[in-house]
N, C-alpha and C positions, 0 to 999 in steps of 0.2 A: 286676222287683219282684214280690216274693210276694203272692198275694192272701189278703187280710182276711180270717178269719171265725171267727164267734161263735157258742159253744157252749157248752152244760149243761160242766160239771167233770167228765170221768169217773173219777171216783171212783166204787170199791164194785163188789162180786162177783157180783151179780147180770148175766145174760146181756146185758141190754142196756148195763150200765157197760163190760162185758169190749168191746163189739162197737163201743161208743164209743171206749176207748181202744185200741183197733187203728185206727180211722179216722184218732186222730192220729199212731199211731205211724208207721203206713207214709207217713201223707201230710206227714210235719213237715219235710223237706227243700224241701216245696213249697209252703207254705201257713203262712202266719203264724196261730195260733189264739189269742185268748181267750176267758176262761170267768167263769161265772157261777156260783154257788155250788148246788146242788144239796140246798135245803133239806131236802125230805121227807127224807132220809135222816141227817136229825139227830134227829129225834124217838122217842125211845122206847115212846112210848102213838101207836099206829096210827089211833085213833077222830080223824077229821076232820085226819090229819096233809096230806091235797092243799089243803084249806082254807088250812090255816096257811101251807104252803106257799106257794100263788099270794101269799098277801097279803104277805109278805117279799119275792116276786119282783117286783112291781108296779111300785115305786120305781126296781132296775134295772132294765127294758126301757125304760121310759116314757125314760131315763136314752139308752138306745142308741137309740132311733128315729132321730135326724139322726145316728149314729154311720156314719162308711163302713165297707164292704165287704159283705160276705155272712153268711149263719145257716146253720148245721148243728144243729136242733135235734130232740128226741122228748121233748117233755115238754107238757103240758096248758098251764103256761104261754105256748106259742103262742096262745091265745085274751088274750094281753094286746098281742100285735104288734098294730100298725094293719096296714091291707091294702098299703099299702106295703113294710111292713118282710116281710109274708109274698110280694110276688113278689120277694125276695132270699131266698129261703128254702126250705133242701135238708129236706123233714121225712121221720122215718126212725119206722116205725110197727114195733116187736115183736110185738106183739097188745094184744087190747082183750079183759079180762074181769070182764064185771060181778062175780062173785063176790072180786076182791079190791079192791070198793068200800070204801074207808074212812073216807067222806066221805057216807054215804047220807043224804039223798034226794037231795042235792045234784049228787053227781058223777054219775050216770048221766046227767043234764042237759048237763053242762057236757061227757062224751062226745060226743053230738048233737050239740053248738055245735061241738068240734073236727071231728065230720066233716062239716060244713057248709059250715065254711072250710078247709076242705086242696084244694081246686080252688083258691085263690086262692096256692098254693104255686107257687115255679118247677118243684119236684120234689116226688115223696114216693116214699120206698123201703121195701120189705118185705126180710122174709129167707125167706120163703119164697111161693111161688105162691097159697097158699091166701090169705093176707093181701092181697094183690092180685086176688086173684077179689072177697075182702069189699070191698074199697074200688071199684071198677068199681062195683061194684052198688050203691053209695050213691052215685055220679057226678062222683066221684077219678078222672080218666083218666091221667095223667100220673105213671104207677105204675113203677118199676123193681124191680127183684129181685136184692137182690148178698146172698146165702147167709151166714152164718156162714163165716168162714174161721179156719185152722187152721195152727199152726208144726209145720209136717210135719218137721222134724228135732230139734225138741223131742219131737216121737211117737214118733219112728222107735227112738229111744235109748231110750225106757219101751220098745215094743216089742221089745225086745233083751234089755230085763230078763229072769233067770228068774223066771217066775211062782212057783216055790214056795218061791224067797229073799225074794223079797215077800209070800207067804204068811207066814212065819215072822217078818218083820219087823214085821209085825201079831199077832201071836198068833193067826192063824188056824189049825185043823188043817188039816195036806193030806189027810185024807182023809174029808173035808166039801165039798159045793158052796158056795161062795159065791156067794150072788147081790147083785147089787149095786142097790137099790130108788131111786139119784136121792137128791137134797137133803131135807131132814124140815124142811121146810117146809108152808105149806098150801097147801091141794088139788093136789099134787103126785103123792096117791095112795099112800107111801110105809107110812101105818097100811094100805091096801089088802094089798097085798104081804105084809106082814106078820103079817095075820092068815091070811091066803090061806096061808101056809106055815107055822102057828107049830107045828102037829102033825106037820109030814113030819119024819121022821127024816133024820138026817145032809144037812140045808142047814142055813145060817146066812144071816142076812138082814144086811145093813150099811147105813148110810147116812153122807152126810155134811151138809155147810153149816152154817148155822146152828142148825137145829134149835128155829125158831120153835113146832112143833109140842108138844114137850118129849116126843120118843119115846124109849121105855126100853129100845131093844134096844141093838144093837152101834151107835155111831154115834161118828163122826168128824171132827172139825172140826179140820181140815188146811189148810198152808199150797200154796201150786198143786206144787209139787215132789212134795210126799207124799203130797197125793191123787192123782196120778197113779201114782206105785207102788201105791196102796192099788187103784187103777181096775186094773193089772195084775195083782191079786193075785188079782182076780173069778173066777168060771167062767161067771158071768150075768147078762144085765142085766135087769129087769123094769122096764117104765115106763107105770104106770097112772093118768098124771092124771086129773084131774076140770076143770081149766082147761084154757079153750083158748090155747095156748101156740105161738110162733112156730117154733123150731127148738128144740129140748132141746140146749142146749151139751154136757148132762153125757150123755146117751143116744147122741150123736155121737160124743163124746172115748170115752165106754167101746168102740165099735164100731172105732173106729182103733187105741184100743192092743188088740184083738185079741178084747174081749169080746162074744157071741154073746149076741145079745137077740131081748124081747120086747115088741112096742111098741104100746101102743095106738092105734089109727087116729083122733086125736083133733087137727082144725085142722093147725097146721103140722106135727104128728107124723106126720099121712098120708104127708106127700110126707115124709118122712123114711125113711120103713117102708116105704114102696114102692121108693126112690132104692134104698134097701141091701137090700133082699127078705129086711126081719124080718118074723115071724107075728106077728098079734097073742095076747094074753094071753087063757083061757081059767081065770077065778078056781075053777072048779068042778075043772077039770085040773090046775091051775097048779103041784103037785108035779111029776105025770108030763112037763108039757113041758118043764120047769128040766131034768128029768135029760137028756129027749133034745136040749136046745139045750144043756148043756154035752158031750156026745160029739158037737158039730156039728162035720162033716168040716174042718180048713184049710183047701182050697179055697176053702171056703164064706168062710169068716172073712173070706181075702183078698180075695176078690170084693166083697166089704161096705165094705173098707180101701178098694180100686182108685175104688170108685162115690165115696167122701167125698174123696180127695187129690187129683181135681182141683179142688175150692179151697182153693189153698193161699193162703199171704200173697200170692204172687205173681200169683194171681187179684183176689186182694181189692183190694191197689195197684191194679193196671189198672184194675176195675171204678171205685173209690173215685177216682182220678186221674182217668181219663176223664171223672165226671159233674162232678165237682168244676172242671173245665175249661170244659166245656159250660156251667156256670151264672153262671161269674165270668169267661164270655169274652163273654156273649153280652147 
């Protein structure tokens, strides 16, 4: 019989819905999953959207407490589990940053309170080292690390694309760099980038997502297919946030399908930059090193690919299987 467990909706393109819905996809053969509706991500006006949030969620949890089986959750609504329902409970932390409170003065509190009770978790997981160095030190011991993982023959195939058919498919000239600056969202960094390069001759700046920011250069709001041509079409990737963020999904996928970046050493960005030995971003230089990170040797490139494709889904299953076993056997 499949084991039970209960978790946020993942819905929505944000890195932690994308890493949610690979946990079900790879584990759906072996694990019976339902879900709970994923409020915040209804709300159009962001001022106090966790608020409203929790208070919608309240009713279901209080609802699951004598429910069987198991929790696969990352969302602040964990502070409405009793301590019960949190030793069934795998919690999976992307990062924590104050800067996109939208809930202030409230939610920085209600942070504190979740990392108070994440010891009283069966697990909690990071996606990168850094995130588990933070939690140790708040006295989280029971920390694991399963990486962002990736459809390496979904890559392989953009990979193979020519880049300058995908050039052309965008309207880009080929004989311009294109750098590719990340989501135009906020504090992503993306108005960085693009003031940093708005006088260098012959680059062009892109962006995609949603474009909460509302920036006025080249930007793109693609479905996963055709940002991924569009990631092909790059010569650079520049990623200068200002949050501290767990693994940059979009700073990885540019580096697999082929594109040569620049990363700032920022929380989970460090071990990213380091894993694939990108330089960081020098905003004062930031022309001159676009030109010499787009004439960056192959070699180089594939080394950077080699360092990210050993986690593949078939990493992730294992890892994801493995704890998911460990918690619902034990």
């Amino acid at each position: 019989m499949k084991p039970l467990i209960h978790s946020m909706a993942p819905y929505g393109r944000t890195g932690g819905r994308v890493y949610l819905r690979m946990i079900h996809d790879v584990t759906a053969d072996q694990v019976e999953w339902r879900t709970v509706p994923d409020y915040k991500r209804t709300y159009g006006i962001r001022r106090g959207r966790k608020l409203r949030h929790l208070a919608r969620l309240a009713p279901l949890i209080r609802s699951l407490a004598d429910a069987p089986g198991h929790f696969l959750w990352d969302d602040l609504s964990l502070l409405h589990f009793t301590p019960e329902m949190r030793a069934r409970t795998i919690f999976v932390l992307h990062h924590y940053e104050p800067l996109q409170a939208d809930s202030w003065p409230v939610e920085p509190l209600l942070w504190r309170r979740l990392f108070s009770v994440l010891p009283q978790c069966r697990a909690v997981v990071c996606v990168a080292p850094y995130w588990a160095d933070f939690l140790r030190e708040r006295g989280v011991d029971n920390v694991h690390v399963i990486y962002n993982a990736f459809d390496l023959t979904e890559i392989d195939h953009v990979r193979g694309m020519d880049a300058a058919e995908c050039k052309q498919q965008f309207g880009l000239p080929e004989d311009e760099i294109t750098v590719y600056a990340g989501k135009a969202v906020h504090w992503k960094g993306t108005e960085t980038v693009a003031d940093a390069l708005r006088e260098a001759p012959g680059i062009r700046v892109v962006t995609t997502g949603s474009n909460t920011i509302g920036f006025s250069g080249h930007h793109y709001d693609l479905p996963r297919a055709q940002y991924l041509r569009l990631l092909r079409a790059c010569d650079v990737g520049v990623f200068t946030p200002r949050m501290r963020e767990g693994w940059s999904r979009c700073a990885a996928e540019a580096l697999l399908v082929g594109v040569p970046s620049l990363i700032r050493p920022v929380a989970g960005l460090t071990d990213l930059a380091h894993l694939t030995a990108q330089p960081a971003p020098d905003l004062a230089q930031l022309a001159a090193q676009v030109r010499t990170r787009a004439a960056c040797p192959p070699e180089e490139i594939k080394t950077a690919y080699d360092a990210l494709a050993r986690y593949d889904l078939e990493y992730f299953e294992g890892a994801w299987t493995s704890l998911l076993a460990q918690v619902t056997t034990s």
